[in-house]
C-alpha positions in Angstrom: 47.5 -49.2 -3.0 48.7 -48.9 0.4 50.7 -46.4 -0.3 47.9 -44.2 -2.1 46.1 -44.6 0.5 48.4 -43.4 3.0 48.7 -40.2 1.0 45.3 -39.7 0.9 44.9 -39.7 4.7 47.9 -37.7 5.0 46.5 -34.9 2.7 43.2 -35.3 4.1 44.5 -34.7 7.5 46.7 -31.9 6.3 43.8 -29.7 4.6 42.0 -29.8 7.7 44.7 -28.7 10.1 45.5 -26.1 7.1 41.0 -25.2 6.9 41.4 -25.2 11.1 44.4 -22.9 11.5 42.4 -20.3 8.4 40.4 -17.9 9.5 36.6 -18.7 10.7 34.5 -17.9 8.2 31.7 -15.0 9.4 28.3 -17.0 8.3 26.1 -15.3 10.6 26.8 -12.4 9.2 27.8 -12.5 5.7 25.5 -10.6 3.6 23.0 -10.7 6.9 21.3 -6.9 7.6 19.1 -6.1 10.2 17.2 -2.8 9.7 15.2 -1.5 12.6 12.1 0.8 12.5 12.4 4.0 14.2 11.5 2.6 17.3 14.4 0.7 17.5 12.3 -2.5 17.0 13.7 -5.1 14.3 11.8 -5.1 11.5 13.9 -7.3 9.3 16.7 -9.8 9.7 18.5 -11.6 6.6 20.2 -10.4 3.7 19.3 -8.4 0.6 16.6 -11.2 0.1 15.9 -13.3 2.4 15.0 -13.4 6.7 16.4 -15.4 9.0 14.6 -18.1 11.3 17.1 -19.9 14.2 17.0 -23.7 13.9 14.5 -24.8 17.0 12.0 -22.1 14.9 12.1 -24.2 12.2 9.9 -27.2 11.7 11.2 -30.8 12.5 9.3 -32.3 9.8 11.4 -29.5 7.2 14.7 -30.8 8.8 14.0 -33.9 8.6 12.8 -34.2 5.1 15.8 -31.4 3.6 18.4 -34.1 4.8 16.8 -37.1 3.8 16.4 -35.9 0.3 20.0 -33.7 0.1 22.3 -35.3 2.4 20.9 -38.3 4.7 24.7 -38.7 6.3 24.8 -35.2 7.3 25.3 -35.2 11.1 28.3 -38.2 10.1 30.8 -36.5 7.7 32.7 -33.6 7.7 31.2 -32.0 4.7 32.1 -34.6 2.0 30.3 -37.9 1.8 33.1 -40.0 0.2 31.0 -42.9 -0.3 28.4 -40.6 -1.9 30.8 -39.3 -4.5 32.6 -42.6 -5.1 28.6 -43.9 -6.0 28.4 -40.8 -8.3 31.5 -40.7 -9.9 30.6 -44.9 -10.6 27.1 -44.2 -11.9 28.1 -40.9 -14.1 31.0 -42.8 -16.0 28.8 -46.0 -16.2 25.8 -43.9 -18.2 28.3 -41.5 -20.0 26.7 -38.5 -18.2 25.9 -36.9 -15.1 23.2 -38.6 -13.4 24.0 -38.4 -9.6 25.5 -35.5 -8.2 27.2 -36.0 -4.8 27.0 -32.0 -3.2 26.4 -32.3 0.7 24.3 -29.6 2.9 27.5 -27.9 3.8 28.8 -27.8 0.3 25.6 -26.0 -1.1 25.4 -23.6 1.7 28.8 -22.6 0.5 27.9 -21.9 -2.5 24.9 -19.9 -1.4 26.9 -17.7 0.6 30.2 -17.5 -1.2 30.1 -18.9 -5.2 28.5 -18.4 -8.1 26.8 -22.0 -9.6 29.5 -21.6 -12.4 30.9 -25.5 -13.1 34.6 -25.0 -13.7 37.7 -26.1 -11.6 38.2 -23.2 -10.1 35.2 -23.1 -8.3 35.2 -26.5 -7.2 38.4 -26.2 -5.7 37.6 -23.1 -3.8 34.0 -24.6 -2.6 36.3 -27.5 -1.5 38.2 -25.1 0.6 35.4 -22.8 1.9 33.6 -26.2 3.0 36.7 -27.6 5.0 36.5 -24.3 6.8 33.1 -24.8 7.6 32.7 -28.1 8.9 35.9 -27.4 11.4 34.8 -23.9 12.7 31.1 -24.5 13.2 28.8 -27.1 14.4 25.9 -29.4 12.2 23.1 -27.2 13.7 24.8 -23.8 12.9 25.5 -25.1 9.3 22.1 -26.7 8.9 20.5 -23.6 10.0 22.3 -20.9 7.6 21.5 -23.4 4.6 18.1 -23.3 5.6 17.6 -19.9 5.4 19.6 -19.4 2.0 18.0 -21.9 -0.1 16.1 -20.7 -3.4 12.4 -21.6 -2.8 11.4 -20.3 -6.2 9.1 -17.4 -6.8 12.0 -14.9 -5.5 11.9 -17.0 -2.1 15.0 -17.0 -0.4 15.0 -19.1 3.1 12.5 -20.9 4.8 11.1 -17.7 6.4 10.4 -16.2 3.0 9.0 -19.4 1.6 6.6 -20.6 4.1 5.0 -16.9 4.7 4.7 -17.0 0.6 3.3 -20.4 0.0 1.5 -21.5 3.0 1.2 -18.1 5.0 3.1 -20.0 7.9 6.0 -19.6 10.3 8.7 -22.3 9.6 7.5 -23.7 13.1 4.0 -24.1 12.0 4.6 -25.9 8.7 2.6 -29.5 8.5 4.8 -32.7 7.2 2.9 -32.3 4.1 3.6 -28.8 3.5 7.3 -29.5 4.7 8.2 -31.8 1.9 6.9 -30.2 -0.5 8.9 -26.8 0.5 12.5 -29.5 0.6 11.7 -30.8 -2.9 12.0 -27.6 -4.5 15.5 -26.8 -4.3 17.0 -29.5 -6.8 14.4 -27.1 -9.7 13.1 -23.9 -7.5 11.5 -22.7 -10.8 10.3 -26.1 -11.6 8.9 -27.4 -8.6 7.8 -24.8 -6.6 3.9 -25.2 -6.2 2.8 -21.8 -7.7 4.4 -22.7 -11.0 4.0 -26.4 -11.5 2.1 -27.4 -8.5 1.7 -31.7 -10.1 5.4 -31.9 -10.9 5.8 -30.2 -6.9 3.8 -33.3 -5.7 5.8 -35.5 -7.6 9.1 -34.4 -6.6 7.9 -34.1 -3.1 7.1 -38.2 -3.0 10.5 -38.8 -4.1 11.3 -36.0 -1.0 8.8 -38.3 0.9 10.2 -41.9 -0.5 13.3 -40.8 0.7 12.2 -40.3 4.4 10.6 -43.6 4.5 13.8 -45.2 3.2 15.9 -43.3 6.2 13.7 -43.9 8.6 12.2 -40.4 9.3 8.1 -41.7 8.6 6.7 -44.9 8.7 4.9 -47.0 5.7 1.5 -46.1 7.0 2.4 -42.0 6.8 3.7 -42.3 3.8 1.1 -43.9 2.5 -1.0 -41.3 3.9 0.5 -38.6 2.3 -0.6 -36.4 -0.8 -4.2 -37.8 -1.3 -5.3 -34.8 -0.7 -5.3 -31.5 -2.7 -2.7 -29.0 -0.5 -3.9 -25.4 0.2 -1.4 -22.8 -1.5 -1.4 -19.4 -0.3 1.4 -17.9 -3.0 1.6 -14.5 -1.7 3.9 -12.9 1.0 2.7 -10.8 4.0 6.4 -9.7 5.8 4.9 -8.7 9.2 1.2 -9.3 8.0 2.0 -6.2 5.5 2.1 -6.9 1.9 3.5 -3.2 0.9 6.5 -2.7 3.4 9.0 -5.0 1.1 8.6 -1.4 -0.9 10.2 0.1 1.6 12.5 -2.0 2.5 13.9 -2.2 -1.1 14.1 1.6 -0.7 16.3 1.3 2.1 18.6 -0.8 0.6 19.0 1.7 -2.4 19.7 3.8 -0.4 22.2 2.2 1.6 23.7 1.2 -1.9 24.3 5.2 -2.1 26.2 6.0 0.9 29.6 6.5 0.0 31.3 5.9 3.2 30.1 2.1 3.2 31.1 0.3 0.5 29.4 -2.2 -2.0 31.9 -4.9 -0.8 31.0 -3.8 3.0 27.2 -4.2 2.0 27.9 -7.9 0.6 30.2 -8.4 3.4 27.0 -8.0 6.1 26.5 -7.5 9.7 24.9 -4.2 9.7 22.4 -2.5 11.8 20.7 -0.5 9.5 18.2 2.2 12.0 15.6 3.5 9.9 13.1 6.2 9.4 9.9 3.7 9.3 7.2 4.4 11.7 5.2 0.8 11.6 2.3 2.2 12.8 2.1 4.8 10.4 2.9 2.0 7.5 0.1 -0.4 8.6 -2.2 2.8 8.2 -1.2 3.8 5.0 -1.7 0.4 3.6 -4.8 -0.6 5.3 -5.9 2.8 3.7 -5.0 2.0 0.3 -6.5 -1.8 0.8 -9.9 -0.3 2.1 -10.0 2.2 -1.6 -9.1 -0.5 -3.6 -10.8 -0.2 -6.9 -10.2 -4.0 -8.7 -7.0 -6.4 -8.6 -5.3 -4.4 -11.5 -5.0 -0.6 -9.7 -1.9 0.0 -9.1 -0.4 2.6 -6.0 3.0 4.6 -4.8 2.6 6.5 -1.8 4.3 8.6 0.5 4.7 9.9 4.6 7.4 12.7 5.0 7.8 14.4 8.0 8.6 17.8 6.6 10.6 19.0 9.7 13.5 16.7 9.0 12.8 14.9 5.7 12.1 11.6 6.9 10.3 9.1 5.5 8.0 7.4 7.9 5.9 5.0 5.5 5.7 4.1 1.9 4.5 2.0 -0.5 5.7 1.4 -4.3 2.9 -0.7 -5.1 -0.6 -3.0 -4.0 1.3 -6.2 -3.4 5.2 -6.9 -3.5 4.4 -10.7 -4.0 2.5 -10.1 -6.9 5.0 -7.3 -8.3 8.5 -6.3 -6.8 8.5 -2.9 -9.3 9.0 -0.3 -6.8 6.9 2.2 -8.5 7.4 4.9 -5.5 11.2 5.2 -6.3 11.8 3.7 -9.8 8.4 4.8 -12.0 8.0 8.0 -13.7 4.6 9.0 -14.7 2.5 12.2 -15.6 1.5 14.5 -12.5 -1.4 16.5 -13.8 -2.4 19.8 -12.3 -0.3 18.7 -9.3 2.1 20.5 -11.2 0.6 23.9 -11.0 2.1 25.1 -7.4 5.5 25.5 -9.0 3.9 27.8 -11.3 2.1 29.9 -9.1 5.1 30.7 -6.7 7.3 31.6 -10.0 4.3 33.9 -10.6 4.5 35.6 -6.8 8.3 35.7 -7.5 7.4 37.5 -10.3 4.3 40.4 -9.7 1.5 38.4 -9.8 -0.2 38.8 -6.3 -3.2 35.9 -4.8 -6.1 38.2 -7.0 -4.3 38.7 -10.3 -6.8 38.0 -12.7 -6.9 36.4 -16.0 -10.2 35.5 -18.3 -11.3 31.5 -17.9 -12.9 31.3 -21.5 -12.2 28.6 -24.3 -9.1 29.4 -25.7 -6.7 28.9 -28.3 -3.3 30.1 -27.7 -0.5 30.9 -30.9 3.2 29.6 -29.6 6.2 31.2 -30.6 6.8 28.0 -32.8 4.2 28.9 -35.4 1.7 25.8 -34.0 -1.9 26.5 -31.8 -2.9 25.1 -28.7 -6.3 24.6 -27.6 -6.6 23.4 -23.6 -9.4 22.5 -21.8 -10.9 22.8 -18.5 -11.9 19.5 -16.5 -15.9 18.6 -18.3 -15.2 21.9 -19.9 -16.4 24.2 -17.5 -15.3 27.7 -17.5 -16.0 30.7 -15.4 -16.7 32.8 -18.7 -15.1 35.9 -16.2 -12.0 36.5 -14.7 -11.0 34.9 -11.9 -8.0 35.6 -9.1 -5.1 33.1 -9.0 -6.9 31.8 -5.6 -9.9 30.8 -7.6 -7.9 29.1 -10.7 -5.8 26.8 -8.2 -9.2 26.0 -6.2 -10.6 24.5 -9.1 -7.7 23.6 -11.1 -8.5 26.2 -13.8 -6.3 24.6 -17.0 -6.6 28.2 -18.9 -5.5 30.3 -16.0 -2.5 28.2 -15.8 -1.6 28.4 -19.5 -2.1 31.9 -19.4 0.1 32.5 -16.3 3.1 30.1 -17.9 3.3 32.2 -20.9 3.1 35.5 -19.7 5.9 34.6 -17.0 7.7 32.6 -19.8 7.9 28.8 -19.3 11.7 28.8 -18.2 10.5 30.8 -14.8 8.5 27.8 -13.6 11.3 25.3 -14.4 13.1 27.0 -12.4 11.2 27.2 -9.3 10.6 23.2 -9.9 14.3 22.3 -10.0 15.6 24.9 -7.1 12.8 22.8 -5.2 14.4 19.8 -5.5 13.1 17.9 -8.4 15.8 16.5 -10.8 13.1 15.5 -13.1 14.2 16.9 -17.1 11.0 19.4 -17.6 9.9 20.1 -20.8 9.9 23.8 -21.3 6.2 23.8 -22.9 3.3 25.6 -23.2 1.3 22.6 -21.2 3.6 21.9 -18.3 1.8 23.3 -16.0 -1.0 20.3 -16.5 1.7 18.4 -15.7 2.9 16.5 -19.3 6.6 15.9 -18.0 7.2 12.5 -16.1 8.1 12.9 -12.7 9.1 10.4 -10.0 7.1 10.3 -6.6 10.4 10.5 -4.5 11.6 13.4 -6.7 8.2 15.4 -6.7 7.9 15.2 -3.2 10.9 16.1 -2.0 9.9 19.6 -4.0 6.6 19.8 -2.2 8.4 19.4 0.9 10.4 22.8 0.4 6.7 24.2 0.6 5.9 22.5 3.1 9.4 23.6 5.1 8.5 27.3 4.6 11.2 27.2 1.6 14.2 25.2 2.8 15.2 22.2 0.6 16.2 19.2 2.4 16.8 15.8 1.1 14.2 12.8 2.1 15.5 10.0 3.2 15.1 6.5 5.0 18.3 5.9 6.6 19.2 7.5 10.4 22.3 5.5 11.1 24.4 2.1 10.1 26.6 0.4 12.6 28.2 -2.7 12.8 27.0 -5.7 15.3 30.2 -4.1 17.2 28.2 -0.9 17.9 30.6 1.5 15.9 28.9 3.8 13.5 29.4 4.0 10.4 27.1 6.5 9.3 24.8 8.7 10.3 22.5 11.1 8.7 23.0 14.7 9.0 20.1 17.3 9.0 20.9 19.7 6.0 18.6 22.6 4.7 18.8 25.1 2.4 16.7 28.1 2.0 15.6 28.1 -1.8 12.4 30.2 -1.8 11.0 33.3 -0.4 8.9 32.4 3.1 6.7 35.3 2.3 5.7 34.4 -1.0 6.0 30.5 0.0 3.6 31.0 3.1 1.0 33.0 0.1 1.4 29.5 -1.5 0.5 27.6 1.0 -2.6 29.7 2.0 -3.7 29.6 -1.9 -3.5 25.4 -1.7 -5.7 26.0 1.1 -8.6 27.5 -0.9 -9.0 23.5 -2.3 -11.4 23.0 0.6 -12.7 26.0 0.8 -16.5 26.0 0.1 -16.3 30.0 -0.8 -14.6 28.8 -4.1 -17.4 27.0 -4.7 -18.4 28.7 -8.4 -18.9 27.2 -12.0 -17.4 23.6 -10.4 -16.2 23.0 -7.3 -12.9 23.2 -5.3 -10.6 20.2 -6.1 -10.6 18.8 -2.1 -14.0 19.8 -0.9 -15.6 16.7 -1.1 -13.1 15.2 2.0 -12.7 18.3 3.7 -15.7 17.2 6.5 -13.0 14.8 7.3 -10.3 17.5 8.0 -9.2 18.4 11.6 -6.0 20.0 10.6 -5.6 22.6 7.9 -4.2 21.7 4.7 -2.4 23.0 1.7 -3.7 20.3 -1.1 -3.4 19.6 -4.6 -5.1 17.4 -6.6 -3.8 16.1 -10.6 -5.5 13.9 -12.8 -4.9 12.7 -16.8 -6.8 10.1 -18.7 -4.4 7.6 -16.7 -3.2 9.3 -13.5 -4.8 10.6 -10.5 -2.2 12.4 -7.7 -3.0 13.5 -4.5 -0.7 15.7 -2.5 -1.7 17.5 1.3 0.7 19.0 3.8 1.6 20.7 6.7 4.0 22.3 8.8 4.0 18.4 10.7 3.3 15.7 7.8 3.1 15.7 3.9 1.3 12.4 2.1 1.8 12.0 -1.6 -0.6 9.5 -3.5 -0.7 8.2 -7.2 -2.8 5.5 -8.5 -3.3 3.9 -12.1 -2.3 1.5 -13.8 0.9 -0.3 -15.1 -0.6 -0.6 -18.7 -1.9 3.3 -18.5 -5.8 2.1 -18.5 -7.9 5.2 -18.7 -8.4 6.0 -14.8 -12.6 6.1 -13.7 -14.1 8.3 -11.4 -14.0 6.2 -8.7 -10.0 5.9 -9.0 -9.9 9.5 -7.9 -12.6 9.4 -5.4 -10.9 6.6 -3.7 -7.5 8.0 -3.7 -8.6 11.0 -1.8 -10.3 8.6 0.8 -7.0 6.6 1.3 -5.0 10.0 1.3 -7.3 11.9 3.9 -7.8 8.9 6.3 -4.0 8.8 6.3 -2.7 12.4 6.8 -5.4 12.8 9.4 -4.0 9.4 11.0 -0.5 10.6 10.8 -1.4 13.7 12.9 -3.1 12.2 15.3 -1.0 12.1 18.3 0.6 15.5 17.3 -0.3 18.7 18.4 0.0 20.5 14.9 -0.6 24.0 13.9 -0.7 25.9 10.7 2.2 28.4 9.6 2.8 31.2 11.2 2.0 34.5 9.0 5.3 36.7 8.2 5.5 40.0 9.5 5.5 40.9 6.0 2.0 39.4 5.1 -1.2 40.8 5.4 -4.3 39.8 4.6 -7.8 41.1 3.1 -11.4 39.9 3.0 -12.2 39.7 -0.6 -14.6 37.9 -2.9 -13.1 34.4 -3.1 -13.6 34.4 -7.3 -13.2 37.9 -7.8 -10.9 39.1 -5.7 -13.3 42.1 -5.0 -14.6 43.7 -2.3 -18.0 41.4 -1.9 -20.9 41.7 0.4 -21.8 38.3 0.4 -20.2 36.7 3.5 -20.1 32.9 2.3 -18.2 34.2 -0.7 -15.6 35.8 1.3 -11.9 34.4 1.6 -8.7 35.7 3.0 -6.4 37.1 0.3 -2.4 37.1 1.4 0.1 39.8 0.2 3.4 40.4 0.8 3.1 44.6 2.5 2.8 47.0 -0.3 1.5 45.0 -2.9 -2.4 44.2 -1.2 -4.8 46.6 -3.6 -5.9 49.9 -1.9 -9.8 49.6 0.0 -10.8 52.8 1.1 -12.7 52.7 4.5 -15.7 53.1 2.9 -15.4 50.4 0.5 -14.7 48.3 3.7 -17.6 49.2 6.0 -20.0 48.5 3.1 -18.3 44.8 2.7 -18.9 44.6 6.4 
């Protein structure tokens, strides 16, 4: 016996010196990212999943309670409580199954950092290792303060920051005793305990939590008695930074990181990065309050966009009405139908092609024969039709359907597929008859980065969220470079941008009404706008040369969309382009040397005496229709 135990001292001793002379282990920065706004300001500090809080920001009560329950001779080993294993080894053989297990605080923060949960030899050994190393290169506090911030608080709550903000809508410092053990009792079962799911068998594992601080002194009888005969409040949603839609973005940016090739996955896991960001935090808490303030019942749904369009950056988004609620990132992973949002990719391929601003076509009931032996019959919006023929200005003011088919098969549908794709969008289009009411799925990243080449005058540049990643050393690692390339005609793209400027226009006004008039009192900027709508969509897009703002709304579950969804999108959408612009000092394009422009009958395209029916028609030199002085006298 003697002997044995000499040998175990020996090798105990010897692991140690072996654990000291290894090298430390990085905790404070393994897996840890802190992304910055574009501001520099820190926005978020943790890992993947979870924030970080120091250990004097952390409630007392929380301490206390975590190592009464987990491991009440923390502070007095050196991450292995002998006695505590000898007592479960005893009880396990005695019952003929595991009733006691014997982990300590540094053992489980190991394995939060470093292991899987797997229960083989391997592991053990290696967490045996990886804890020695911990307990000689690091203090109690340090150690007690990264398992704090790593423990699974159920509901996809990773550290105490994360937890308290979800359940009690607290800062770890603010956290009452109650509310405290509660939040250390749901580690042994986070999907079990935690109060959102189970909130009686929460209260009954926190008064074994509470039990146990009685026991080690921590509370007194008379607390403890106190404790629990009361209902406790939960919150069970999270607000990062009082803003329940930036998580959205965040994920984004960590896609994105995920992307970069010059920093690698096992870099990424590693941690310490300084990840500076596009996000303007202003410009986010607008956009959301906007969408908040146009909310149309708890099951709506948003993705949402701010581009800058002179570099590509992303300043704001949001991928859905509440990350705590639903983590599906809808702005960068969702695909859905875009309406008559698609049109503006038809209508340049149509200026690429002949067609000029006036170029007419009939807007009558139809019923077209395809090449493929079927029919189609479209329909306008309410089925309104001009019963006349009306200028391409007029059909994309009021979202004429049969113009649009009309134009997509004379051009040939490949010609706007195109124009879509040399834009940007990766999107597969189907090369139909109806894609110009917008059939194909499209995602809202991948759509707008092919609005943005209108709104850049016709250079294609990438979006993105991501300026520059360092280390914690300062050395950079990456940094994003401005790339453009011209993909479109600015003559013809500038046309474009005039003709998604007759949306507001109150000339168009003629058997309905242009698409944006109803918000464009609110306007102090011009705007090149499209609206899109199906039975279960609604899409907003507005730019220019300064900022672009993308909206969708609908639901998950493709409800037929109201009214009132697309009233209140166009709300959220004005108050936040107008917003985003409000500090700049924006103009509209520039017209090419190459344009000119005639007063003609906004509908018609005719010469018109009728002043409030008048709008300026673009055309590239040589292709404007002849007026002969007299015919423009008379109009004057």
């Amino acid at each position: 016996m003697l002997f044995l135990f000499i040998s175990f001292v020996i090798t105990i001793i010897g692991l140690y010196t072996y654990a000291y002379l290894s090298p430390k282990l990085d905790i404070k920065t393994s897996g840890s990212l802190y992304l910055y706004d574009n501001n520099n300001d820190l926005i978020y500090q943790g890992s993947r999943n979870n924030e970080w809080a120091d250990l004097e920001d952390i409630s007392s009560y929380l301490i206390d309670a975590t190592i009464a329950v987990e491991d009440k001779n923390f502070y007095k080993h050196h991450g292995f409580d002998y006695l505590r294993i000898a007592k479960a080894m005893y009880l396990n053989i005695k019952n003929g199954y595991i009733v006691q297990g014997a982990s300590t605080i540094s053992q489980q923060y190991i394995k939060n950092l470093y292991l899987d949960f797997d229960q083989t030899w391997k592991r053990k050994i290696e967490e045996a290792f990886l804890t020695l190393e911990l307990e000689v290169h690091y203090d109690k506090d340090d150690i007690l303060e990264g398992y704090l911030n790593t423990i699974n608080y159920g509901q996809g709550n990773l550290g105490i920051v994360n937890a308290a903000a979800y359940y009690f809508n607290k800062k770890p410092s603010e956290l009452s005793l109650e509310e405290a053990i509660m939040l250390a009792g749901i580690s042994k079962s986070p999907a079990h305990y935690n109060p959102v799911s189970d909130y009686d068998a929460c209260i009954q594992r926190a008064k074994i939590v509470a039990q146990a601080m009685l026991n080690n002194n921590y509370i007194d009888e008379d607390t403890y008695n106190s404790l629990f005969n009361e209902s406790i409040e939960i919150y069970g949603q999270s607000k990062t930074n009082n803003l329940q839609m930036l998580m959205y973005y965040q994920d984004a940016v960590l896609d994105e990181l995920s992307t970069i090739s010059s920093i690698s996955e096992s870099l990424i896991d590693a941690g310490g990065l300084k990840i500076y960001t596009t996000l303007d935090i202003d410009m986010q808490t607008n956009l959301e309050n906007n969408i908040l303030e146009n909310k149309v019942d708890d099951e709506i749904q948003v993705a949402s966009i701010v581009v800058d369009p002179n570099t590509g950056a992303i300043r704001a988004l949001t991928g859905g009405m509440d990350y705590a609620k639903s983590q599906f990132n809808r702005a960068t992973s969702s695909k859905r139908q875009v309406g008559s949002t698609m049109k503006p990719f038809l209508y340049y391929a149509a200026l690429e092609n002949n067609m000029t601003m006036s170029s007419a076509f009939s807007s009558v009931p139809t019923t077209f024969n395809l090449s493929n032996g079927q029919t189609y019959s479209p329909q306008n919006a309410d089925k309104l039709y001009a019963n006349k023929e009306i200028t391409m200005a007029a059909a994309l003011a009021l979202s004429d359907n049969i113009y649009a088919i009309k134009t997509n098969l004379f051009l040939g549908v490949d010609k706007m597929i195109e124009v879509a794709h040399r834009t940007g969008i990766q999107a597969n289009l189907d090369a139909v008859a109806s894609l110009p009411l917008g059939t194909s799925e499209i995602n809202l990243i991948d759509f707008a980065t092919g609005y943005t080449t209108f709104a850049t005058e016709g250079y294609q540049k990438e979006l993105y969220f991501i300026e520059k990643v360092e280390d914690l050393n300062g050395n950079v690692l990456y940094e994003h470079k401005d790339e453009k390339k011209l993909v479109l005609n600015p003559n013809y793209t500038y046309i474009l941008n005039e003709i998604m400027n007759t949306t507001s226009n109150n000339a168009f006004v003629d058997y309905t009404t242009p698409t944006a008039l109803t918000i464009s009192s609110q306007f102090t900027n011009k705007y090149a706008i499209k609206t899109g709508s199906t039975n279960t969509d609604f899409w907003i897009v507005g730019y220019n040369k300064d900022a672009l703002v993308m909206t969708w709304m609908g639901y998950d579950d493709n409800q037929i969309i109201t009214s009132k969804v697309r009233t209140n999108s166009k709300k959220a959408w004005v108050k936040t382009i107008e917003y985003t612009l409000k500090d700049i000092d924006t103009s509209w394009y520039e017209t090419p040397k190459n344009v000119v422009a005639i007063p003609l009958d906004a509908i018609t395209g005719q010469i018109s005496t009728d002043s409030n029916k008048v709008a300026l028609y673009y055309y590239v030199k040589g292709t404007e229709p002849y007026i002969s002085n007299e015919q423009y006298v008379s109009s004057n």
